[in-house]
C-alpha positions in Angstrom: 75.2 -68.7 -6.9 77.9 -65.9 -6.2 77.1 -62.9 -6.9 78.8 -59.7 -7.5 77.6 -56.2 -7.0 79.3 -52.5 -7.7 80.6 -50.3 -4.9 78.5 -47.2 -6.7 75.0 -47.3 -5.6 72.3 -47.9 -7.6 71.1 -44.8 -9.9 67.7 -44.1 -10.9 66.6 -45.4 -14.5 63.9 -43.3 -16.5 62.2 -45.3 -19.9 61.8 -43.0 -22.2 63.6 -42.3 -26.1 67.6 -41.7 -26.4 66.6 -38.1 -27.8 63.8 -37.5 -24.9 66.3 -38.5 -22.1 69.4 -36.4 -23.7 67.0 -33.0 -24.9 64.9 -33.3 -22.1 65.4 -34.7 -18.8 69.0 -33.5 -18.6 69.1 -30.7 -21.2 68.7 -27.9 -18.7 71.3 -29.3 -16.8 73.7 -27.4 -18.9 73.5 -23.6 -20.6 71.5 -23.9 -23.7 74.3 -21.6 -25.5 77.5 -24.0 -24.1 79.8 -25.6 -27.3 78.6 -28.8 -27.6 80.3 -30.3 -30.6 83.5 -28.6 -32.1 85.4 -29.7 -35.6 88.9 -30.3 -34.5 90.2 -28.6 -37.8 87.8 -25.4 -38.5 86.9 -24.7 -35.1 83.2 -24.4 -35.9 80.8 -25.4 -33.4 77.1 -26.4 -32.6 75.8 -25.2 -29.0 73.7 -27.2 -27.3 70.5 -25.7 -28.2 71.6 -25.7 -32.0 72.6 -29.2 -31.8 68.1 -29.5 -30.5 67.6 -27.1 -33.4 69.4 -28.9 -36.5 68.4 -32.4 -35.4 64.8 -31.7 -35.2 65.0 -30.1 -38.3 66.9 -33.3 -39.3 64.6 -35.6 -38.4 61.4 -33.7 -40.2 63.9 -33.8 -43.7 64.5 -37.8 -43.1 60.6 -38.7 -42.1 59.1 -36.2 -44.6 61.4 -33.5 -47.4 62.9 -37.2 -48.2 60.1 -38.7 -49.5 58.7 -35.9 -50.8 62.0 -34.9 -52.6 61.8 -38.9 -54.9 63.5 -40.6 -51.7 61.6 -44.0 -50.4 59.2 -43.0 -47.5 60.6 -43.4 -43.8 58.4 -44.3 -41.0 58.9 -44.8 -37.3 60.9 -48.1 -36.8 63.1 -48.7 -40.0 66.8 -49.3 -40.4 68.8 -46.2 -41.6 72.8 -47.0 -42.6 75.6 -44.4 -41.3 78.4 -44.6 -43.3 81.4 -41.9 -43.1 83.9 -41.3 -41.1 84.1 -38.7 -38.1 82.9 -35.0 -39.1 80.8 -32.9 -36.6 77.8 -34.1 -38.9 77.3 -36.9 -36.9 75.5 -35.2 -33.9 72.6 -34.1 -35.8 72.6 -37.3 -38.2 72.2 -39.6 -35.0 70.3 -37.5 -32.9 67.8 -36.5 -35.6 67.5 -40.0 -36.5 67.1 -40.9 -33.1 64.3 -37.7 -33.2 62.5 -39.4 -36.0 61.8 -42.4 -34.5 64.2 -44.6 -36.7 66.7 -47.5 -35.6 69.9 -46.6 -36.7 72.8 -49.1 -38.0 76.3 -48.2 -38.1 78.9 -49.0 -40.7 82.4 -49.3 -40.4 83.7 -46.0 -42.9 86.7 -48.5 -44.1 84.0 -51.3 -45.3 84.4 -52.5 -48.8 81.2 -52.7 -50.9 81.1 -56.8 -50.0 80.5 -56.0 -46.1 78.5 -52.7 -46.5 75.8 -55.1 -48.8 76.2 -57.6 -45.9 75.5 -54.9 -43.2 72.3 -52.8 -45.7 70.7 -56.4 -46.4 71.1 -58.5 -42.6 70.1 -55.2 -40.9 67.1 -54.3 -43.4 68.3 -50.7 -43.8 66.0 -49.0 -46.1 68.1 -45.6 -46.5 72.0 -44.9 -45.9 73.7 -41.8 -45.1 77.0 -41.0 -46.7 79.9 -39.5 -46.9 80.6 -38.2 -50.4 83.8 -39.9 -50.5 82.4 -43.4 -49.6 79.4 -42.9 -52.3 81.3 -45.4 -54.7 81.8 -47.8 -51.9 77.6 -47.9 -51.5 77.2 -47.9 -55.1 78.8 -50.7 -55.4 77.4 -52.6 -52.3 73.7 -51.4 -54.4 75.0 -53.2 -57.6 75.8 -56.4 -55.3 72.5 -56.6 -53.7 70.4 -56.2 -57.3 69.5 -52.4 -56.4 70.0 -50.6 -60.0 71.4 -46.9 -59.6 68.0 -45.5 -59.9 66.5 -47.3 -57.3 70.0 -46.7 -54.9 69.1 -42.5 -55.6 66.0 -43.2 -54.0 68.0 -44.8 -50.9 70.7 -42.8 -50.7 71.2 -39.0 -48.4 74.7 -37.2 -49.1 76.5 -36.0 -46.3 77.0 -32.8 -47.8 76.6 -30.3 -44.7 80.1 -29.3 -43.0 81.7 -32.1 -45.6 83.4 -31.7 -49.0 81.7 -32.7 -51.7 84.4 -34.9 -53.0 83.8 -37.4 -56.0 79.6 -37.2 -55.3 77.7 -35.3 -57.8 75.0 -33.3 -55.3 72.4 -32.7 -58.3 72.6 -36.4 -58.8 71.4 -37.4 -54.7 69.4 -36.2 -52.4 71.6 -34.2 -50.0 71.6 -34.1 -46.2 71.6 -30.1 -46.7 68.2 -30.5 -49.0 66.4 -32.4 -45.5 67.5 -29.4 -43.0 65.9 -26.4 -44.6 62.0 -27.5 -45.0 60.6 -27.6 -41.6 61.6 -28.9 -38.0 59.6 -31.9 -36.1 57.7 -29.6 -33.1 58.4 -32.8 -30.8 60.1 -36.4 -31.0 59.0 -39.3 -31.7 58.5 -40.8 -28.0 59.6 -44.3 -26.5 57.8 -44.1 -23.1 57.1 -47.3 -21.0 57.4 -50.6 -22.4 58.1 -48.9 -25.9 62.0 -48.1 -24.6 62.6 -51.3 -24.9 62.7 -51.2 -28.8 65.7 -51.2 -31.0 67.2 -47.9 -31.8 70.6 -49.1 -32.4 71.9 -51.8 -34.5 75.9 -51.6 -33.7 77.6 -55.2 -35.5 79.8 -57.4 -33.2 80.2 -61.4 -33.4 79.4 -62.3 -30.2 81.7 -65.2 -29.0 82.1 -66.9 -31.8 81.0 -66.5 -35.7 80.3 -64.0 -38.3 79.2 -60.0 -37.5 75.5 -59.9 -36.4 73.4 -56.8 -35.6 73.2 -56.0 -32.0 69.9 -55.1 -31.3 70.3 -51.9 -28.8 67.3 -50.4 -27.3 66.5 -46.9 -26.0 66.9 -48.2 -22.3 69.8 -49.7 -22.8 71.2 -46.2 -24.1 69.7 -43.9 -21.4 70.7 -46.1 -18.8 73.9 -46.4 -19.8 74.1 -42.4 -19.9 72.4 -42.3 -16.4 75.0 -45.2 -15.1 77.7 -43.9 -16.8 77.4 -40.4 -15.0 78.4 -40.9 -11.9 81.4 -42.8 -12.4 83.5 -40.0 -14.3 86.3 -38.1 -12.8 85.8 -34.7 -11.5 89.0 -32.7 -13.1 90.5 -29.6 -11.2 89.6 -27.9 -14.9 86.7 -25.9 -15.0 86.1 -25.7 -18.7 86.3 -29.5 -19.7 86.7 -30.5 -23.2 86.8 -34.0 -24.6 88.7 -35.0 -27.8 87.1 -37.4 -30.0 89.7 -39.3 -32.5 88.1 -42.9 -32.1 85.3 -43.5 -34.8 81.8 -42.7 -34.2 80.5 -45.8 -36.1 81.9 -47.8 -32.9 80.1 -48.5 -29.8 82.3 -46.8 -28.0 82.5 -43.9 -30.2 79.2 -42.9 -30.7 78.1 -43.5 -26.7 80.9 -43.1 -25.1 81.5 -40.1 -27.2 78.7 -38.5 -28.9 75.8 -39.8 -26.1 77.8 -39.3 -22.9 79.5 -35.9 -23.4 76.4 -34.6 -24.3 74.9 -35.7 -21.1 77.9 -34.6 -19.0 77.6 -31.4 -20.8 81.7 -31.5 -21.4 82.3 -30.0 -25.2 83.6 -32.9 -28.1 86.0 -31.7 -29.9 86.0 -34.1 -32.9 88.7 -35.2 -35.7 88.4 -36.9 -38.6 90.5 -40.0 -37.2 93.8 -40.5 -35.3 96.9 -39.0 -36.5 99.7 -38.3 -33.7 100.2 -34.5 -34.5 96.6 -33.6 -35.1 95.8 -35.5 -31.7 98.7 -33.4 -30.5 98.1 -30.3 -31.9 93.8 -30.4 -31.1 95.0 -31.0 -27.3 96.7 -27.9 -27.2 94.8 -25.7 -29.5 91.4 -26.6 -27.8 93.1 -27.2 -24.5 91.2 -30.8 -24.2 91.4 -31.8 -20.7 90.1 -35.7 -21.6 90.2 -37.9 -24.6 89.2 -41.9 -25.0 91.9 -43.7 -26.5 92.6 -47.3 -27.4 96.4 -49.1 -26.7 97.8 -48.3 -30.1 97.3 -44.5 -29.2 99.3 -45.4 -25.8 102.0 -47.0 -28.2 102.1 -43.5 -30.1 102.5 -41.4 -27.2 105.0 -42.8 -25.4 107.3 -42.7 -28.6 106.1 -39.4 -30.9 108.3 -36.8 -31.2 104.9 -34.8 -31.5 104.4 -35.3 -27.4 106.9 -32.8 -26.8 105.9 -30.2 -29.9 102.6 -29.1 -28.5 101.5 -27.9 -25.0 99.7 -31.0 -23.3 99.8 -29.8 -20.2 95.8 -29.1 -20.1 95.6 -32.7 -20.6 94.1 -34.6 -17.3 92.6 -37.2 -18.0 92.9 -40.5 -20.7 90.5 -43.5 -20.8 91.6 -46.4 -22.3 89.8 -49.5 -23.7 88.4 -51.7 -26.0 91.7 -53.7 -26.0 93.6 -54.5 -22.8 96.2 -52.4 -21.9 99.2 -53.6 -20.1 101.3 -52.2 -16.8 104.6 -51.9 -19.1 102.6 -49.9 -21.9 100.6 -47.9 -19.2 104.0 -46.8 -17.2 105.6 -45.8 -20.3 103.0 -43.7 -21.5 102.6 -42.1 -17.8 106.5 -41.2 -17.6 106.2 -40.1 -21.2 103.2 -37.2 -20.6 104.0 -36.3 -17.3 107.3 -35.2 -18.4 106.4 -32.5 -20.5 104.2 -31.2 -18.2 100.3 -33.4 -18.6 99.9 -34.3 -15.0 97.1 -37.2 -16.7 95.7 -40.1 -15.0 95.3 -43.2 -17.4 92.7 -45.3 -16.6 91.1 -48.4 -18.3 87.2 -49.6 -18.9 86.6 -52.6 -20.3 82.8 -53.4 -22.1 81.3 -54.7 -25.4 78.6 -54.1 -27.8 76.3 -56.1 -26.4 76.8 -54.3 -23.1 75.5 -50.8 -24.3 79.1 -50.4 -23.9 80.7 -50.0 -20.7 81.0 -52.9 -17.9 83.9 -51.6 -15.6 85.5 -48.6 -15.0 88.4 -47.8 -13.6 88.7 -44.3 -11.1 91.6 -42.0 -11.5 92.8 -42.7 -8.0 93.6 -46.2 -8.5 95.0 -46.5 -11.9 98.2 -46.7 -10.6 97.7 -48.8 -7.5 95.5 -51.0 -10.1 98.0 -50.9 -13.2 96.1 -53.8 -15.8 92.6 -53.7 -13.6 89.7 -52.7 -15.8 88.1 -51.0 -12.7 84.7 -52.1 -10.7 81.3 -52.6 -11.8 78.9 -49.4 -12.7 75.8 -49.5 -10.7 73.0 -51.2 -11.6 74.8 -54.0 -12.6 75.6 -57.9 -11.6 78.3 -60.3 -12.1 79.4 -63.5 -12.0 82.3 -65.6 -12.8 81.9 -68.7 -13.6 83.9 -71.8 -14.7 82.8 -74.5 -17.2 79.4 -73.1 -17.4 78.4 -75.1 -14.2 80.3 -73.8 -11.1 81.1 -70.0 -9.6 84.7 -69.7 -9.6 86.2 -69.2 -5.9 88.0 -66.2 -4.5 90.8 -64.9 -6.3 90.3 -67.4 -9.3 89.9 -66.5 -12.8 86.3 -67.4 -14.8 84.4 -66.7 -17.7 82.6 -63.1 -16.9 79.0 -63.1 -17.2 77.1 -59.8 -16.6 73.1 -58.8 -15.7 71.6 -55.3 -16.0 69.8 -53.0 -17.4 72.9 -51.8 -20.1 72.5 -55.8 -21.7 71.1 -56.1 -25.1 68.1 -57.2 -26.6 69.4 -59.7 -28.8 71.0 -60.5 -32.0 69.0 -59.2 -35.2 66.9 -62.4 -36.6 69.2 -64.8 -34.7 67.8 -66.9 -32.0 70.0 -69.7 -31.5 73.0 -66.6 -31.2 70.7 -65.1 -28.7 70.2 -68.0 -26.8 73.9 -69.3 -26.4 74.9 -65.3 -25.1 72.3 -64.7 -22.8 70.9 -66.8 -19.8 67.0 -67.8 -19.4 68.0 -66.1 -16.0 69.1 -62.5 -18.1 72.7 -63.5 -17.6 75.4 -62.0 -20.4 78.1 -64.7 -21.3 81.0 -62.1 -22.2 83.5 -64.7 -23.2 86.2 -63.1 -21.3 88.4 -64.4 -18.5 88.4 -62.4 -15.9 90.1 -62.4 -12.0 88.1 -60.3 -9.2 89.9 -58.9 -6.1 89.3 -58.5 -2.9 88.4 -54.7 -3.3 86.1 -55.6 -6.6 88.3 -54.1 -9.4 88.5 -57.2 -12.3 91.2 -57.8 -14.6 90.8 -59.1 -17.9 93.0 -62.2 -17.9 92.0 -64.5 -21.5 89.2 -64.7 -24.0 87.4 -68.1 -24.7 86.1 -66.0 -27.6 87.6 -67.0 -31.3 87.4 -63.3 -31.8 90.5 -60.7 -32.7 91.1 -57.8 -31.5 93.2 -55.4 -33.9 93.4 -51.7 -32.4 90.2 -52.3 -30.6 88.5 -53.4 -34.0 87.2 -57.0 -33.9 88.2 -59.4 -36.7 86.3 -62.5 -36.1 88.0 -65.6 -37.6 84.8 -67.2 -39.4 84.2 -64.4 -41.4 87.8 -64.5 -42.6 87.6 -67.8 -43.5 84.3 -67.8 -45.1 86.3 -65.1 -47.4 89.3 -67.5 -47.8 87.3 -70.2 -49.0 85.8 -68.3 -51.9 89.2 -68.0 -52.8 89.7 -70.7 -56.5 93.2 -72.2 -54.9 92.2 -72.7 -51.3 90.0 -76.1 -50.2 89.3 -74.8 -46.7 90.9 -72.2 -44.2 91.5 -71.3 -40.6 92.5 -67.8 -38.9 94.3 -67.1 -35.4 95.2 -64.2 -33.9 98.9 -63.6 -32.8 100.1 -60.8 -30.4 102.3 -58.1 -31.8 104.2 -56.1 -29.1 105.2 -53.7 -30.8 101.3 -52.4 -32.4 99.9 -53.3 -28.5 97.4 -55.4 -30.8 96.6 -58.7 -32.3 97.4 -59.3 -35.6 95.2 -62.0 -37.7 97.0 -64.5 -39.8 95.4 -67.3 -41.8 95.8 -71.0 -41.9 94.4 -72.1 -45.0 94.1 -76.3 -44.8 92.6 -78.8 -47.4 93.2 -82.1 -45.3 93.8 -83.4 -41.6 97.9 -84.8 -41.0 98.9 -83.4 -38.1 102.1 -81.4 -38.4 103.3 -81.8 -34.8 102.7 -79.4 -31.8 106.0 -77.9 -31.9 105.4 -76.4 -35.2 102.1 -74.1 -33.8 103.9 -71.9 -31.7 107.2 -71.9 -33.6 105.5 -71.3 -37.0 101.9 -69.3 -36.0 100.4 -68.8 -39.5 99.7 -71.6 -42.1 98.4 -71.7 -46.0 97.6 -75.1 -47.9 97.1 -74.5 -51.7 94.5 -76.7 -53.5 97.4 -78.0 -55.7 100.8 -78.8 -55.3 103.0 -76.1 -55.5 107.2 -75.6 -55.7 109.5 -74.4 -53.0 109.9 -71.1 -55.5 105.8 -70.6 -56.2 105.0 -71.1 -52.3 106.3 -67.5 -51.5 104.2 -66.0 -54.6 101.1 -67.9 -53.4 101.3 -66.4 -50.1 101.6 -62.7 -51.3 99.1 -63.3 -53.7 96.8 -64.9 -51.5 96.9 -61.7 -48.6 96.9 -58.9 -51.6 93.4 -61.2 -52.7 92.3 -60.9 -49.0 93.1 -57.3 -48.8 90.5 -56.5 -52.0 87.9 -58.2 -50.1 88.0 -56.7 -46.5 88.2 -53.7 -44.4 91.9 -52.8 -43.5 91.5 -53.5 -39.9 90.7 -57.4 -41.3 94.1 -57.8 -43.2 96.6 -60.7 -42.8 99.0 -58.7 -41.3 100.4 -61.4 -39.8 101.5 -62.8 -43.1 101.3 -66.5 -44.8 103.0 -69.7 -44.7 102.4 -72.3 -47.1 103.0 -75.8 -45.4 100.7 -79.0 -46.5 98.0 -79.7 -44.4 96.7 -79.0 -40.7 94.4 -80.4 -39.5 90.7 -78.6 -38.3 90.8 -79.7 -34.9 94.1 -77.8 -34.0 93.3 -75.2 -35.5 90.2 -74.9 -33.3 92.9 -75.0 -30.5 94.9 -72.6 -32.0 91.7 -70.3 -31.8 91.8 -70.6 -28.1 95.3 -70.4 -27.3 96.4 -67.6 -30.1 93.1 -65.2 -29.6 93.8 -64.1 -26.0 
């Protein structure tokens, strides 16, 4: 057996609670009185010590006001939902959850009511936080899981503080402002020992293959990840570091990466609402952000946006990008693009998953050139392998599935055994489902996926969930999805195959044609084109928008199931 170790030496792990390890052990790392979140837009800001202050406070309003206020009772160990997009509300959500002993799950803020009941009923959430302007979204979810609207008051907390009100009705809910003024927890709840090893975060991802499952996330897995994570940063000539945070903090990557991390580093988060080139612009040079996380789309933006040269980048040093590969053309471009007005930035890639807690690799700022398309070396604390077939260690220089070991690896999938089984070894091993190539100084490239799963924007759009939808559909029989690569997004589009029998069309036809819908009846040269539009607007009322067709629809007569099982291989990489 081969294998693989990272060039960072081991750190030292602590078990203890996500909140203990972040407000504790490092906590006086850093001045008590030092910004530690800032809204992009307003310019208001939590310290450090307030941050402490309003999650504790937090966390007594969720395990106590709540109940006492007509709310259903919260004890240590039960599922609360997070559903909103990105507001500096999220620091003392998540950390005074984390505080109160709970297990949070995290919902996508562009869910329709259909996925948010999937999420509230397969995680067992008992409670969901949210943003006024998503209350109709849960309501709805509530009506589709038989929970009538007085029962959903019970279950629901209003994001009210440093939000709009929007369309909610605060006399009607219990408010996250009503849980911060009636007392503050004098300590956390504490994970110490074996008990770090519980669930504390339930992040969704399908795996390798399949529909979304909870990703059972433990307090180790977090505070290592923190601890691992530490060391491998750049040190930036900058004194005053600031990180921007655009990607959503209802993603892995967000929320860790982002929320967990930063706070740990002690580096400032200056956080938007969500991407949009001249507020990213514009929040670089009015906070003078020195780092942001970033995702290939954004790279696409950058090196084209007349906004790059509107606002003073030049504090900029440092960009991190992942959760989709990023390639050497896209990467140069984006280089030339900064450094001409003045951002002397590195850009450098990670690569990770959900199940990894997230980060696997990590690429240093002197090398992201040298290394253009590497996703960096190992963190510490962590194992590889590559293997081929699921029987033999692939040899020097060639490519094999990557399967990981360490202390970052999750727990398992929520309630699902067999899932559990087929992704991780009896031996602890992580099958990642990517292809990856090693060289000869230990940085990896990402280089396939055996994985059915899409990537859009760093989102993932796994194919049998899309075709469980399409099948619902009253003119489809049966249906497939693929992935196809768009150059000009730097993402994969999904685009549906919907099939009712199995005559093969051919091979030429796959790559030629890419995307494929077979009605349930017969239809006319004129109706095909109406079937097909009708058929992705249908899809669109179902799914989040990072799940749409955008690859479009052909009607054609039949394919069969076994190619399109190919065409998940081939078209998802």
């Amino acid at each position: 057996m081969k294998i693989y170790t990272s060039p960072y030496p081991p750190v030292p792990l602590v078990h203890e609670s996500v909140f203990t390890n972040l407000f504790r052990t490092h906590f006086n790392e850093h001045p008590p009185d030092a910004p530690a979140f800032i809204d992009a837009a307003t310019g208001f800001t939590i310290t450090r010590a307030g941050t402490c202050d309003l999650s504790l406070s937090f966390a007594h309003g969720l395990r106590h006001a709540f109940s006492e206020l007509g709310g259903v009772p919260l004890a240590r160990g039960d599922v609360v939902m997070v559903f909103s997009p990105n507001s500096i509300a999220w620091a003392p959500m998540m950390f005074g959850g984390w505080a109160a002993g709970l297990r949070l799950t995290l919902a996508n803020s562009s869910y329709t009511p259909r996925e948010v009941a999937h999420q509230w009923k397969d995680s067992g959430a008992k409670t969901v936080l949210v943003h006024p302007a998503l209350l109709p979204v849960v309501l709805d979810a509530f009506k589709l899981v038989h929970v009538d609207t007085s029962e959903a008051r019970r279950r629901i907390v209003v994001i009210d503080w440093q939000t709009s009100h929007g369309s909610a009705r605060p006399g009607e809910f219990i408010c996250m402002t009503d849980l911060m003024d009636k007392g503050r927890l004098s300590e956390e709840e504490k994970f110490l020992g074996e008990q770090a090893h519980e669930t504390t975060l339930l992040c969704y991802s399908s795996g390798t293959t399949g529909k979304p499952k909870g990703v059972e996330t433990t307090h180790h897995n977090l505070t290592s990840m923190f601890d691992m994570a530490a060391i491998t940063f750049p040190k930036l000539s900058n004194p005053n570091p600031r990180m921007l945070a655009m990607l959503p903090l209802y993603h892995i990557y967000g929320i860790i990466k982002l929320l967990g991390c930063q706070l740990h580093r002690g580096v400032p988060l200056v956080i938007m609402e969500k991407f949009e080139p001249v507020a990213f612009c514009r929040a670089i040079q009015d906070h003078k952000v020195t780092q942001a996380f970033i995702v290939p789309p954004v790279c696409v933006v950058l090196s084209q946006h007349p906004a790059v040269e509107q606002f003073n980048l030049t504090s900029l040093e440092w960009l991190l990008c992942a959760a989709a590969p990023l390639s050497q053309q896209l990467l140069m471009m984006t280089n030339d693009r900064l450094h001409s007005v003045g951002a002397r930035v590195s850009i450098t890639q990670g690569y990770g998953l959900t199940e990894t807690s997230p980060t696997l690799t990590f690429q240093d700022t002197d090398s992201y050139l040298r290394k253009a398309g590497s996703v960096g070396s190992l963190l510490p604390n962590l194992e590889a392998r590559l293997v081929v077939d699921d029987t033999r260690d692939a040899a020097e220089g060639e490519a094999g599935e990557l399967w990981v070991r360490g202390p970052t690896v999750f727990k398992g999938y929520l309630n699902k055994p067999e899932a559990t089984r087929n992704a991780i070894t009896p031996e602890g091993w992580f099958k990642t489902g990517d292809i990856a190539i090693r060289d000869s100084e230990g940085y990896y490239t990402i280089v396939d996926r055996l994985k059915e799963l899409i990537k859009y924007k760093g989102f993932q759009v796994p194919p049998a969930e899309l075709e469980g939808v399409l099948i619902e559909h009253p003119d489809i029989a049966d249906a497939g999805v693929v992935g196809v690569y768009s150059d000009v997004e730097a993402t994969e589009l999904p685009r549906q195959v919907a099939i009712r029998d199995c005559q093969c069309l051919g091979c030429t036809a796959y790559r030629d044609c890419r995307a494929y819908v077979v009605p349930a009846r017969k239809l006319t040269p004129g109706e095909k084109k109406e079937f097909a539009e009708s058929v992705e607007k249908w899809v669109r009322s179902k799914l989040a928008r990072h799940k749409y067709l955008r690859g479009g629809v052909i009607v054609v007569d039949a394919i069969p199931k076994r190619q399109v099982l190919i065409f998940h291989r081939l078209m998802s990489v």
